[in-house]
C-alpha positions in Angstrom: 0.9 13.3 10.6 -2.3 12.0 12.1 -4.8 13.6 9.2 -2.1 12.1 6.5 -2.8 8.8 8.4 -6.7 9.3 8.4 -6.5 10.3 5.1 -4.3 6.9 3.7 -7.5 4.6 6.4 -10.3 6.6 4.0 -8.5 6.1 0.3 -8.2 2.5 1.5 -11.7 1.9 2.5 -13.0 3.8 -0.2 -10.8 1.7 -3.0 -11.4 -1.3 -0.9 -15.3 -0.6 -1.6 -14.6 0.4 -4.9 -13.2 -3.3 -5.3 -15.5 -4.8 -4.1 -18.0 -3.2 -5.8 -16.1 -3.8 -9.5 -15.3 -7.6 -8.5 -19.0 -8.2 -6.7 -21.3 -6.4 -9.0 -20.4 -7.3 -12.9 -19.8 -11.2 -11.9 -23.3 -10.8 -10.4 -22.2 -12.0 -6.7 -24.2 -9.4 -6.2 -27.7 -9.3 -7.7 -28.4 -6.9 -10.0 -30.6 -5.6 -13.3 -27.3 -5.5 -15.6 -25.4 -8.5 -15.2 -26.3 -12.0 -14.9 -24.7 -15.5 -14.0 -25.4 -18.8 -16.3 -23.7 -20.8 -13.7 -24.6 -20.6 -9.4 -22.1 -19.0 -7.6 -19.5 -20.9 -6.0 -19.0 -21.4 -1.9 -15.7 -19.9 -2.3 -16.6 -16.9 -4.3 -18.0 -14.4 -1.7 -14.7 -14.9 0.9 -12.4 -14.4 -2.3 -14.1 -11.2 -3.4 -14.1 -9.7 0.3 -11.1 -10.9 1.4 -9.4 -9.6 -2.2 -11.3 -6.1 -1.3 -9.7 -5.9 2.3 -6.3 -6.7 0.6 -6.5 -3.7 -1.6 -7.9 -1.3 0.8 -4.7 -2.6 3.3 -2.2 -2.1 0.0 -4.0 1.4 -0.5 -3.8 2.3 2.9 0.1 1.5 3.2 2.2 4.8 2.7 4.3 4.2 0.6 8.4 4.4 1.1 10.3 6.1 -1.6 12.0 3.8 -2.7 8.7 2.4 -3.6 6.7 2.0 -6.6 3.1 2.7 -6.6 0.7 -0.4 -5.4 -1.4 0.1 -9.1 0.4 -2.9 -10.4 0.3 -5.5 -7.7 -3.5 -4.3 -6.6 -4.9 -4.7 -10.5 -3.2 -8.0 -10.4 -4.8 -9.5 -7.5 -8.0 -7.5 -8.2 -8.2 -8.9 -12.0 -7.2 -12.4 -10.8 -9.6 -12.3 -8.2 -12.5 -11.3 -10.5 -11.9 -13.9 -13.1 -12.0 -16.5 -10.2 -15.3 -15.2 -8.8 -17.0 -14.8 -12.4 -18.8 -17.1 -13.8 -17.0 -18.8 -16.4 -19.5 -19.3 -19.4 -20.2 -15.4 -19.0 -16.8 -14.2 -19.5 -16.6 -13.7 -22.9 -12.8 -13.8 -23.6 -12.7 -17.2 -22.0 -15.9 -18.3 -24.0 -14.1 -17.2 -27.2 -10.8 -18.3 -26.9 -12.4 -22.2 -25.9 -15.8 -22.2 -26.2 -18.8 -22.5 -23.5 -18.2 -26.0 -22.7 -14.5 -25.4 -22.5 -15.2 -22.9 -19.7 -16.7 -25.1 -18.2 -14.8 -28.0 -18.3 -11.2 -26.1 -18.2 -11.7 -22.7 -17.0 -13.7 -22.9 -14.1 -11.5 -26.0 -12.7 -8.8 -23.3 -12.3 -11.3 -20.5 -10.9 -10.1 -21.4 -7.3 -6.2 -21.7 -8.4 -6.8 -18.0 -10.1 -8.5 -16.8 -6.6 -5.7 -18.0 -4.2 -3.2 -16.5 -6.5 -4.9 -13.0 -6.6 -4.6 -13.1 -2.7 -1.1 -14.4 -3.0 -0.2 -11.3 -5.2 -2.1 -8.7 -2.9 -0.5 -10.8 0.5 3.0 -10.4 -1.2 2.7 -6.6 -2.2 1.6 -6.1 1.3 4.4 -7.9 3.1 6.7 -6.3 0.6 5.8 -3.1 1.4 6.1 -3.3 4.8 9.4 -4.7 4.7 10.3 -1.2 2.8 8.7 0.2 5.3 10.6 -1.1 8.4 13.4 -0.4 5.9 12.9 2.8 5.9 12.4 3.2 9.7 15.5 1.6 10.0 17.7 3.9 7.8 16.0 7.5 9.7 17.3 5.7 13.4 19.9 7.7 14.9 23.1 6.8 14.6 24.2 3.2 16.6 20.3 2.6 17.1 18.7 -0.5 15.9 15.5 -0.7 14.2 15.2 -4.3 14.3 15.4 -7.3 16.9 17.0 -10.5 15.3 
């Protein structure tokens, strides 16, 4: 029980890195020789990618209940909102094509910190979700006439 707990701490720093490294490095929060920004980086953007990294390596590191789906869908989610948000608006190319480069500035990047607080609202809700299964769960393996809960 204890190495299958060690092992669920290291998949969740290591995907929690991984984020980091996939939201940090191509939105150039990070400098680098392959990506660069047009536009400075905003106050907000290095909390949002670290705290949307922790979030994910947290989700990861949740075992999950069996009456449980897999965390892929809520963690992409939060991890794609969260990159968007930290990005710089006139690089992304989608957003650039769909409206232009001065609608990403005027329109998109006014809704950059809107998309980063709902990437942590998606990763925050997974994780509360999960634990609720979780306690659930607990609850259904009590002996009989125990209680898993205090109300």
């Amino acid at each position: 029980m204890a190495a299958e707990h060690g092992r669920r701490i290291l998949l969740g720093v290591g995907v929690g890195l991984f984020a980091f490294v996939v939201i940090a490095v191509p939105t150039a929060l990070v400098e680098n020789p392959l990506f660069q920004r047009m536009t400075p980086v905003e106050w907000w953007s290095w909390p949002v990618a670290i705290v949307s990294a922790v979030l994910v390596a947290i989700l990861v590191a949740l075992p999950k209940p069996t009456r449980c789906r897999p965390a892929t869908r809520a963690g992409v989610v939060g991890g794609a909102l969260a990159y968007l948000a930290v990005g710089c608006p006139t690089c992304n190319h989608l957003v650039v094509l769909a409206i232009g480069a001065s609608g990403a500035l005027q329109w998109f990047a006014p809704l950059q910190p809107i998309l980063a607080l709902a990437g942590i609202v998606v990763l925050v809700i997974a994780i509360l979700h999960r634990l609720r299964l979780l306690r659930q769960a607990a609850g259904d393996a009590a002996p009989y006439g125990a209680s898993s809960t205090t109300r």
